[in-house]
KEKE-826725 format. One record per residue: residue in one letter; x, y, z of N, C-alpha, C in turn. Coordinates in nm, 4 decimals. Each point is the difference from the previous one (the first is absolute). Layout:
! KEKE-826725
('A', (X, Y, Z), (X, Y, Z), (X, Y, Z))
...
***
This chain:
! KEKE-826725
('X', (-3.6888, 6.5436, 2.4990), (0.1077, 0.0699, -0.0664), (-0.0549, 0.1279, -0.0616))
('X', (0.0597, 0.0999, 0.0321), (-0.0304, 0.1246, -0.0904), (-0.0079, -0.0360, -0.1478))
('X', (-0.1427, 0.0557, -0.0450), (0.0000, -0.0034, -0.1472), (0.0691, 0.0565, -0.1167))
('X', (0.0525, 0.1491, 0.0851), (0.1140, 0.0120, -0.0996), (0.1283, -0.0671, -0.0090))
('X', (0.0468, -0.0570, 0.1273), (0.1177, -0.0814, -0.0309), (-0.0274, -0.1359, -0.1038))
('X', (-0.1208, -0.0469, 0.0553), (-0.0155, -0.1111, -0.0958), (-0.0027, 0.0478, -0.1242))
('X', (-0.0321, 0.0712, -0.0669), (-0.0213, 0.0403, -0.1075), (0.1323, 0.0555, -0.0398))
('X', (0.0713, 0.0721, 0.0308), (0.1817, 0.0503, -0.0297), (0.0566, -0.1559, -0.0004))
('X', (-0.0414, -0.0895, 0.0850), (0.0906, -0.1360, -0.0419), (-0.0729, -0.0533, -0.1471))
('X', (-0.1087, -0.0073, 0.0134), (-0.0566, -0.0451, -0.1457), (0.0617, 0.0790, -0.1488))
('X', (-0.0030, 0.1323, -0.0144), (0.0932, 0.0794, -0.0306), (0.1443, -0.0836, -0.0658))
('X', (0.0440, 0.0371, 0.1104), (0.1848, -0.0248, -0.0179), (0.0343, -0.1307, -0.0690))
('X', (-0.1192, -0.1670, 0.0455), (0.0479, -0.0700, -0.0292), (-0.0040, -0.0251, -0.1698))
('X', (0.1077, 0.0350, -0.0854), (-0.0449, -0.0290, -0.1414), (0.1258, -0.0997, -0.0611))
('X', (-0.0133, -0.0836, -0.1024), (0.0918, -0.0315, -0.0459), (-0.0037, -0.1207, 0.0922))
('X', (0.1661, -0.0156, -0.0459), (0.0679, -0.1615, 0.0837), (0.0093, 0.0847, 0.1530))
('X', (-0.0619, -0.0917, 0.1119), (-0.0152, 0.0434, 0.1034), (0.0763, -0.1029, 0.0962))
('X', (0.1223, 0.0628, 0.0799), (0.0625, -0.0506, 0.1063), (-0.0298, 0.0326, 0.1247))
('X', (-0.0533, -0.0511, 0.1045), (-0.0593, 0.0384, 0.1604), (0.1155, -0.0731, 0.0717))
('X', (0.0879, 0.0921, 0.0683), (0.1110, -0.0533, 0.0828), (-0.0405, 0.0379, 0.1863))
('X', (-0.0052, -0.0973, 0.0418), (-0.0447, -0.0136, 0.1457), (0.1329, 0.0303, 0.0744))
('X', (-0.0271, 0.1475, 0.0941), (0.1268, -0.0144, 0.1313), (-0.0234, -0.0355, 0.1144))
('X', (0.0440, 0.0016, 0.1031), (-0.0448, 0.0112, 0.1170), (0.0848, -0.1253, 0.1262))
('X', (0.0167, 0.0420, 0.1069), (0.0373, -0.1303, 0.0879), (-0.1311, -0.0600, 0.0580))
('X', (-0.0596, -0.1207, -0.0237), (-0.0530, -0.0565, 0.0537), (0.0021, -0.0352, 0.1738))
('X', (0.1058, 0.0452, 0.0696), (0.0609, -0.0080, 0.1394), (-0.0277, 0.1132, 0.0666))
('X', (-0.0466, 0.1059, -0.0430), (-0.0052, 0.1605, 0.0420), (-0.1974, 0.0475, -0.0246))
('X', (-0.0647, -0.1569, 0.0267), (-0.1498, 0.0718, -0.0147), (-0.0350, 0.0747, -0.1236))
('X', (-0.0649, 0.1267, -0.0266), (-0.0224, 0.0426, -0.1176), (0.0911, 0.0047, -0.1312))
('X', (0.0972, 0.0425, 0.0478), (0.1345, -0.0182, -0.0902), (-0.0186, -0.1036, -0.1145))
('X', (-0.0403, -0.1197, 0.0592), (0.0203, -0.0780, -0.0852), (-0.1306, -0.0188, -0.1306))
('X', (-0.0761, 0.1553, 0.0233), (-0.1350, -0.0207, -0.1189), (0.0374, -0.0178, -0.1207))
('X', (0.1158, 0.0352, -0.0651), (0.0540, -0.0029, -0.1589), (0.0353, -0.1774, 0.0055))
('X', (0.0681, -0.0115, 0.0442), (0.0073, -0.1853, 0.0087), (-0.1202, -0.0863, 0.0328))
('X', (-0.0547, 0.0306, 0.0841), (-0.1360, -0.0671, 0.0168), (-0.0858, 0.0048, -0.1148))
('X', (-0.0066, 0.1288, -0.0965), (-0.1133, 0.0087, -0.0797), (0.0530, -0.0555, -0.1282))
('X', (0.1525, -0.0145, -0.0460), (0.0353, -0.1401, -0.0365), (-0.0003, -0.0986, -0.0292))
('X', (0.0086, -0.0228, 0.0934), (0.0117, -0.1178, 0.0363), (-0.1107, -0.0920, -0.0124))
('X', (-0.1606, 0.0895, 0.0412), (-0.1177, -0.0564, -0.0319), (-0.0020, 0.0133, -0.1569))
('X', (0.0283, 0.0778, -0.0691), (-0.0333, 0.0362, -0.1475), (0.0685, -0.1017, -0.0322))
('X', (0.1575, -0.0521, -0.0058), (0.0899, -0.0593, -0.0589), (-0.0981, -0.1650, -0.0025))
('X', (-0.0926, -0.0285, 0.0375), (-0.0596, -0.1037, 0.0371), (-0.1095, -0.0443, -0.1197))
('X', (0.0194, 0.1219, -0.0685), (-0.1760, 0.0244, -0.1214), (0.0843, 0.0195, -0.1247))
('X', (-0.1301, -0.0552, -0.0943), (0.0577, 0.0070, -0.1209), (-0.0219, 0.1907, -0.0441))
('X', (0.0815, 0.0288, -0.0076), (-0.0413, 0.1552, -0.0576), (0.1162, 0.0491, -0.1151))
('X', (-0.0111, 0.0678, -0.0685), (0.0294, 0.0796, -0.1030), (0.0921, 0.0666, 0.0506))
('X', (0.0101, 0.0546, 0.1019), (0.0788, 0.0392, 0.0806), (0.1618, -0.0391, 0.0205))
('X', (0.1041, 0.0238, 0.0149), (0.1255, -0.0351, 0.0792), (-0.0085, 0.0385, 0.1044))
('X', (0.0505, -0.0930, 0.1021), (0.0261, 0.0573, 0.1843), (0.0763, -0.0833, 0.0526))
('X', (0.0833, 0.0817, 0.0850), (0.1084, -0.0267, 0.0639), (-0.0430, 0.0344, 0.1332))
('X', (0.0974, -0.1124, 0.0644), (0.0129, 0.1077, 0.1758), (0.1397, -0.0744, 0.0266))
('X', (0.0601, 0.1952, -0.0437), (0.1337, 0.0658, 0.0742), (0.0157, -0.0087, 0.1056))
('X', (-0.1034, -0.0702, 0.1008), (0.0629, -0.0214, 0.1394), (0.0289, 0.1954, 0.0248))
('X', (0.0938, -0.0168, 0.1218), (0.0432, 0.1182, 0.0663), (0.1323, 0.0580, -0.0634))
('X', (0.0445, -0.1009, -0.1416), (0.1278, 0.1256, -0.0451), (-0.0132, -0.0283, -0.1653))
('X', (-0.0676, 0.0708, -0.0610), (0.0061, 0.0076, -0.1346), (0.1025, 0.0109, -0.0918))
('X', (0.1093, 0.0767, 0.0528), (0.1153, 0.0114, -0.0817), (0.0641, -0.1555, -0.0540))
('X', (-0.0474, -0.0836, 0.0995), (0.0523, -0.1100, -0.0270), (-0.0645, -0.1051, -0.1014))
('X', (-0.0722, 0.1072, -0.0625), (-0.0915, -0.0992, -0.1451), (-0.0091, 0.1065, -0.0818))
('X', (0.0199, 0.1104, -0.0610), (0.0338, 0.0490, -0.0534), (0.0298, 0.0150, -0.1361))
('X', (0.1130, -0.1770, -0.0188), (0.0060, -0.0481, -0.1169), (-0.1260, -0.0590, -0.0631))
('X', (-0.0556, -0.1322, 0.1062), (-0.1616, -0.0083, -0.0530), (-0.1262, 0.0846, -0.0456))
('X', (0.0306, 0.1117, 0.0290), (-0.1097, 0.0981, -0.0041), (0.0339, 0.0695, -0.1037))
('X', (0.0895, 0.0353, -0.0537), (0.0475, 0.0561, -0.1208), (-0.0080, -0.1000, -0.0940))
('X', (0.0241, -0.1099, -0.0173), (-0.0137, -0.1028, -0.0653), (-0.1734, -0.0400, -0.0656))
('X', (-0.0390, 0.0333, 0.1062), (-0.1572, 0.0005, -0.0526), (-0.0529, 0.0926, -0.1291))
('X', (0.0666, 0.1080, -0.0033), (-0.0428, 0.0836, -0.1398), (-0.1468, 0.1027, 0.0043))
('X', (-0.0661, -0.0230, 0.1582), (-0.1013, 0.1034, -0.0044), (-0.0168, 0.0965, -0.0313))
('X', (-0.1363, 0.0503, -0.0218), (-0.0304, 0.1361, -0.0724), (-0.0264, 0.1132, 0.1652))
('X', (-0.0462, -0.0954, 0.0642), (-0.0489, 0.0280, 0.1205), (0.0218, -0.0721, 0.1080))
('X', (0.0590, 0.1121, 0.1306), (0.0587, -0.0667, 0.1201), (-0.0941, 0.0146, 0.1369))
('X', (-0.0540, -0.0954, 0.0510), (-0.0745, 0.1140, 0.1449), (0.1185, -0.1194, 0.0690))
('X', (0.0167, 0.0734, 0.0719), (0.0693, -0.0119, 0.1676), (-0.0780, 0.0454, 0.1126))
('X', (-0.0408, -0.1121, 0.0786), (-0.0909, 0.0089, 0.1125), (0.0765, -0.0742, 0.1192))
('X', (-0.0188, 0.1317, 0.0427), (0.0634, 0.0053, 0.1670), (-0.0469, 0.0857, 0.0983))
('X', (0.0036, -0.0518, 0.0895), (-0.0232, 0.0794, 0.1288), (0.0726, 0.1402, 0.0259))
('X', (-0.0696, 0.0908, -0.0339), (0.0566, 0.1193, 0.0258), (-0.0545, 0.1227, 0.0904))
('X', (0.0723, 0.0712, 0.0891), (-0.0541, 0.1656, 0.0649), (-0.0452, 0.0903, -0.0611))
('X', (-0.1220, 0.0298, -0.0413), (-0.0529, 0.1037, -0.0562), (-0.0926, 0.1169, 0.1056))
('X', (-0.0289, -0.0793, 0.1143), (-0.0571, 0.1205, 0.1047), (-0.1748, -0.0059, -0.0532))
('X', (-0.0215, -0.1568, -0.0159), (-0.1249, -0.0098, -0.0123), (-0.0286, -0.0899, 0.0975))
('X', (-0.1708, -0.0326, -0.0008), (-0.0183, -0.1111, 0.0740), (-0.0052, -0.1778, -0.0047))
('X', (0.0608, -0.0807, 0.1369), (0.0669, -0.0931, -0.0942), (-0.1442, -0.0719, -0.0640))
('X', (0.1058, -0.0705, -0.1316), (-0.0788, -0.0911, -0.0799), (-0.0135, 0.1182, -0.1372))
('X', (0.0064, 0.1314, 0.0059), (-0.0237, 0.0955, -0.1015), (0.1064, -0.0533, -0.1500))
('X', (-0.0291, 0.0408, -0.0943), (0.0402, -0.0905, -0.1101), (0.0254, 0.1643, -0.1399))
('X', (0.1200, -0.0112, 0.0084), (0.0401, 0.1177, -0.1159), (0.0805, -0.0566, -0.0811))
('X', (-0.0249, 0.0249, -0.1238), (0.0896, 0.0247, -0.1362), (0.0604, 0.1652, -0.0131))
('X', (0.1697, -0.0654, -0.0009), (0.0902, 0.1029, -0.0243), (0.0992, -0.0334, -0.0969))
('X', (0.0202, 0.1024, -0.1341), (0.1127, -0.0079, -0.0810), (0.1351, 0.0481, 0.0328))
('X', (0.1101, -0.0592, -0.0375), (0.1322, 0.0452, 0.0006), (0.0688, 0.1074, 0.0815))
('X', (-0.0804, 0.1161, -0.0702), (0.0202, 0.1403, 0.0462), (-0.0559, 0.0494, 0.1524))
('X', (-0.1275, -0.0807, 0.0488), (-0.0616, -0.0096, 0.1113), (0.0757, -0.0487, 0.0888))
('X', (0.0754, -0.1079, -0.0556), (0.0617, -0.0536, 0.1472), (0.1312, 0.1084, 0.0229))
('X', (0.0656, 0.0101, -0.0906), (0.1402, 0.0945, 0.0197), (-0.0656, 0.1432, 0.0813))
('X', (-0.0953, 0.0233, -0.0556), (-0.0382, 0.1327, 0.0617), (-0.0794, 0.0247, 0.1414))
('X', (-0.0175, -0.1250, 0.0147), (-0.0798, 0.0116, 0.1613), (0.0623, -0.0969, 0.0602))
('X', (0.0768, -0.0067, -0.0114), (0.1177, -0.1070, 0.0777), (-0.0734, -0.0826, 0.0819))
('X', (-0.0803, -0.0868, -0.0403), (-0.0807, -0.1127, 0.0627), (0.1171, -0.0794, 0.0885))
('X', (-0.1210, -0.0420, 0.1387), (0.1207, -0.1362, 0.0304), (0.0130, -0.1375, -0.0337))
('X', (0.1140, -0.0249, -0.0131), (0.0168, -0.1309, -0.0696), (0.0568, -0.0867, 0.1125))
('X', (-0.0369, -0.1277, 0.0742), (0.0738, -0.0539, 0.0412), (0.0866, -0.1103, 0.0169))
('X', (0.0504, -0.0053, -0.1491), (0.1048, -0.0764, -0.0398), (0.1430, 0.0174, -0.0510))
('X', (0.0754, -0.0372, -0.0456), (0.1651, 0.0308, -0.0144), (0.0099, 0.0480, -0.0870))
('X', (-0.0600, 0.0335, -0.1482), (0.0162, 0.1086, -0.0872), (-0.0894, 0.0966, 0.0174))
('X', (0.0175, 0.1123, -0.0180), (-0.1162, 0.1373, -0.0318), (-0.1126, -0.0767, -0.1252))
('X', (-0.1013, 0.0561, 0.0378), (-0.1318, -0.0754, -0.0989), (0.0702, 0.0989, -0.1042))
('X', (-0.0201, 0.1343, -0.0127), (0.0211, 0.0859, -0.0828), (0.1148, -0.0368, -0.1145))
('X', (0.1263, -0.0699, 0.0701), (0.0774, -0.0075, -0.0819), (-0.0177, -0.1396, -0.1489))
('X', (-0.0777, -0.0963, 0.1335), (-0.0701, -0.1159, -0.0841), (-0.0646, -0.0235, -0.1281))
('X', (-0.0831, 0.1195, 0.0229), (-0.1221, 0.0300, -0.0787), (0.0615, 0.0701, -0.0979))
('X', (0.1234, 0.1189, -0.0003), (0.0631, 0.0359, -0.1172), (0.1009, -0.0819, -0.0605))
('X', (0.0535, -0.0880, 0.0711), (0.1057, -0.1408, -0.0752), (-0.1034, -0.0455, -0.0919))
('X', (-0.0818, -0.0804, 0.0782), (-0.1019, -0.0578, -0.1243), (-0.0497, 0.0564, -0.1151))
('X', (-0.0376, 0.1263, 0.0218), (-0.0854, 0.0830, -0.1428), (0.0998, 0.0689, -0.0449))
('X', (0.1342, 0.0052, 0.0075), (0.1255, 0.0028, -0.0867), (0.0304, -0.0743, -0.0884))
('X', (0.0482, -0.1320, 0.1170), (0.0373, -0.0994, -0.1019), (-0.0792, -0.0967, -0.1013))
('X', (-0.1348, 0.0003, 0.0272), (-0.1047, -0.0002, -0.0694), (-0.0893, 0.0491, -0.0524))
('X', (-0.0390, 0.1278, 0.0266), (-0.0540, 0.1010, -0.0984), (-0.1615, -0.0680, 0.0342))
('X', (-0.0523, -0.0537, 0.1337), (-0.0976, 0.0044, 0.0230), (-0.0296, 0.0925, 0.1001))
('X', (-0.1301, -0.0003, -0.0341), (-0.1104, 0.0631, 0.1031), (0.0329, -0.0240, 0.0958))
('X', (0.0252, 0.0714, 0.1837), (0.0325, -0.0790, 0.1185), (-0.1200, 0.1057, 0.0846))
('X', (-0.0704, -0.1040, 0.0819), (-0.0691, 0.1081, 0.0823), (0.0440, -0.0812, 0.1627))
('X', (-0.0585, 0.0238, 0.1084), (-0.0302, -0.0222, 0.1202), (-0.1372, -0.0062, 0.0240))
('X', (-0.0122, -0.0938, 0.0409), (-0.1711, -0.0620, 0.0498), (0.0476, 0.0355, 0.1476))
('X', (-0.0257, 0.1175, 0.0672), (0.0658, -0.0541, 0.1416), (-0.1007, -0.0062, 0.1166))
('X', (0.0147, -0.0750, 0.1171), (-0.0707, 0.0042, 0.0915), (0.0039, 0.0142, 0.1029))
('X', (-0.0665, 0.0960, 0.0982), (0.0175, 0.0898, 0.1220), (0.0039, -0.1506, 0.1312))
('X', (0.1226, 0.0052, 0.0624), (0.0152, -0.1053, 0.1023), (-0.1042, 0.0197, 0.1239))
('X', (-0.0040, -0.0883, 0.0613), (-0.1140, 0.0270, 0.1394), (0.1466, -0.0223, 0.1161))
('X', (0.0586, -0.0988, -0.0609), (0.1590, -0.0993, 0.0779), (0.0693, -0.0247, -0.0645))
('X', (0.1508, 0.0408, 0.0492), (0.1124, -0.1028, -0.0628), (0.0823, -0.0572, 0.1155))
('X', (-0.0646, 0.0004, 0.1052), (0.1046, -0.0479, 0.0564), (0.0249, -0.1672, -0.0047))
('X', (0.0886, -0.0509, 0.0914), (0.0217, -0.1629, -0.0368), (-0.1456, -0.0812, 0.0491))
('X', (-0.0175, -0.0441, -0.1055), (-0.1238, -0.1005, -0.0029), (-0.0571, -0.0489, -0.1175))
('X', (-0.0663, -0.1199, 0.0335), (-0.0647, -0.0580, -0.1465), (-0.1609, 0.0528, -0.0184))
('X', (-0.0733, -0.0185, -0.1301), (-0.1325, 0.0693, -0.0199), (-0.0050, 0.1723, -0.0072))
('X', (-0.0763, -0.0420, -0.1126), (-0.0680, 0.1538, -0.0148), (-0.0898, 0.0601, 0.1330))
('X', (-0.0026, 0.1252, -0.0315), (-0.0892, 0.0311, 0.1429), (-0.1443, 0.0517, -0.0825))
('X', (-0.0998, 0.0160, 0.1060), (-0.1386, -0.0335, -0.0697), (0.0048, 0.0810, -0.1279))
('X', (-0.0023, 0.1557, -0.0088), (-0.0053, 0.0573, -0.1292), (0.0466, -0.0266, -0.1655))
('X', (0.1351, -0.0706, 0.0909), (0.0539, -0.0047, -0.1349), (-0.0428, -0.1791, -0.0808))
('X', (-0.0523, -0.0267, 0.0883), (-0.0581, -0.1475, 0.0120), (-0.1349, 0.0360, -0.1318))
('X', (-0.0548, 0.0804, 0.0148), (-0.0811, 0.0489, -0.1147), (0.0237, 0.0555, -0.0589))
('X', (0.1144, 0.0648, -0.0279), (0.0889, 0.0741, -0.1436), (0.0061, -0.1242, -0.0818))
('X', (0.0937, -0.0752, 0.0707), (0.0444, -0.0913, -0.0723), (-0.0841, -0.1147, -0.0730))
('X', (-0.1172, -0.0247, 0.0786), (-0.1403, -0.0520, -0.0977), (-0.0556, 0.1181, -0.0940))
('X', (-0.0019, 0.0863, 0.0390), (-0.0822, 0.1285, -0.1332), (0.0993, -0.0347, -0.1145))
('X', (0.1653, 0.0187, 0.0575), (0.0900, 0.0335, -0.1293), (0.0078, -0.1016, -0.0762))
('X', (0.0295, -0.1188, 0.0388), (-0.0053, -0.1307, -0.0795), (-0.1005, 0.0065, -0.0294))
('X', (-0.1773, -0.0037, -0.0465), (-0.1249, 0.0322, -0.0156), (0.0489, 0.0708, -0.0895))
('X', (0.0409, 0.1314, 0.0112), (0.0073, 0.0828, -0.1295), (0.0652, -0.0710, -0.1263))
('X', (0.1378, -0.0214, 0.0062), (0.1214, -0.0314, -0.0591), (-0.0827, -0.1726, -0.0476))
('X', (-0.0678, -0.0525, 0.0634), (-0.0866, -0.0976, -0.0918), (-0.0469, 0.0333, -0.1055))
('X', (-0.1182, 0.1030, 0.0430), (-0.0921, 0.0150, -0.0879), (0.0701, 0.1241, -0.1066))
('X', (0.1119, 0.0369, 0.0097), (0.0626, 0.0871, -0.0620), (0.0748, -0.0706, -0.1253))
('X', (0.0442, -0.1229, 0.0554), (0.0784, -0.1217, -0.0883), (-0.1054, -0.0410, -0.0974))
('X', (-0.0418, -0.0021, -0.1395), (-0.0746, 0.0185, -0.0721), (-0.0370, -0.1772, -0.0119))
('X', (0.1656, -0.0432, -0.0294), (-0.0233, -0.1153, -0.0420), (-0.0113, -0.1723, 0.1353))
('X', (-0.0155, 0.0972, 0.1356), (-0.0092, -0.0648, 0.1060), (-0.1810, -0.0725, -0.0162))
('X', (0.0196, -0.1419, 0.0752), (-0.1302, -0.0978, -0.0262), (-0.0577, -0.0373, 0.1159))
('X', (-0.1300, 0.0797, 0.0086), (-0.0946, -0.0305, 0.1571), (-0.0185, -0.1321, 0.0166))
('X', (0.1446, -0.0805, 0.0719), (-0.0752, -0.1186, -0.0033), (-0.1045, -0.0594, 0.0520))
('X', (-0.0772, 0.0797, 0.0964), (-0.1360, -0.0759, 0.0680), (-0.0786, 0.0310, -0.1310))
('X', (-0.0004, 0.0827, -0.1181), (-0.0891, 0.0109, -0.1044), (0.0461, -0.0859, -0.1109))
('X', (0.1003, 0.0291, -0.0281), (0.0442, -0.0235, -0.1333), (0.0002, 0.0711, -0.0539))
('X', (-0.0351, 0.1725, 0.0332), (-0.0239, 0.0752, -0.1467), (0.0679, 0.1207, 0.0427))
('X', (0.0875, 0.0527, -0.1005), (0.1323, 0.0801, -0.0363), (-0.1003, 0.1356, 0.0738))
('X', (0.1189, 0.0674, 0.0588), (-0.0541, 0.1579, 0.0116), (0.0144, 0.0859, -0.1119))
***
């Protein structure tokens, strides 16, 4: 992972922290925001995480309900990098470079519902696809995003517990 991205996610995450997973699991890469999820949702962490599946609007109420200070939304997104490449983008980034999104709401509009109606922080963790077409599994690159990023977002989780050690990061 680029060290400055890792480091802009270390950054952003402050406060009560919500990680909402998108993606279709049926469309190959697509489904990296749910997959990375889905593994997290599994660990004890400090953390909140969700996976929005492929239509977020439809939790909305849950996610506002949470009260975060801080939102990342991680999804598979077009940035015109190479796949598996891994960027943090705020609010204004997505409206202004009209990223692609390929699900039923605009990301852009998402990301400003939420830090409206909650007055949190919202960024985009997003990640450059290799595939979306119909199929299951990541394809190789993003197959190691998705171990670096969970890796990070561990050791980023302060109050997360190495269990082969026992001893707190």
């Amino acid at each position: 992972m680029d060290p400055v991205q890792a480091k802009k996610i270390g950054d952003i995450l402050k406060g009560d922290i919500l990680i909402l997973g998108i993606g279709n699991v049926l469309k190959h890469d697509d489904g990296f925001g749910s997959i990375l999820a889905r593994h997290l949702a599994g660990r004890t962490l400090n953390f909140k995480v969700f996976d929005l599946e492929g239509s977020p609007e439809n939790m909305m109420g849950k996610v506002l309900g949470e009260k975060a200070d801080t939102v990342l939304i991680v999804d598979c997104v077009s940035f015109d990098a190479e796949p598996g490449a891994i960027r943090v983008f705020d609010c204004a980034e997505v409206d202004s470079r009209g990223i692609f999104f390929t699900h039923n709401m605009p990301l852009g509009l998402v990301m400003s519902f939420i830090k409206e109606s909650s007055g949190a922080a919202v960024y985009l963790l997003g990640v450059q696809p290799g595939a979306i077409s119909l199929g299951e599994g990541l394809t190789e690159g993003l197959h190691d995003s998705l171990h670096e990023l969970e890796d990070l977002i561990l050791r980023l989780d302060k109050n997360y517990v190495l269990h082969d050690t026992g001893q707190s990061n």
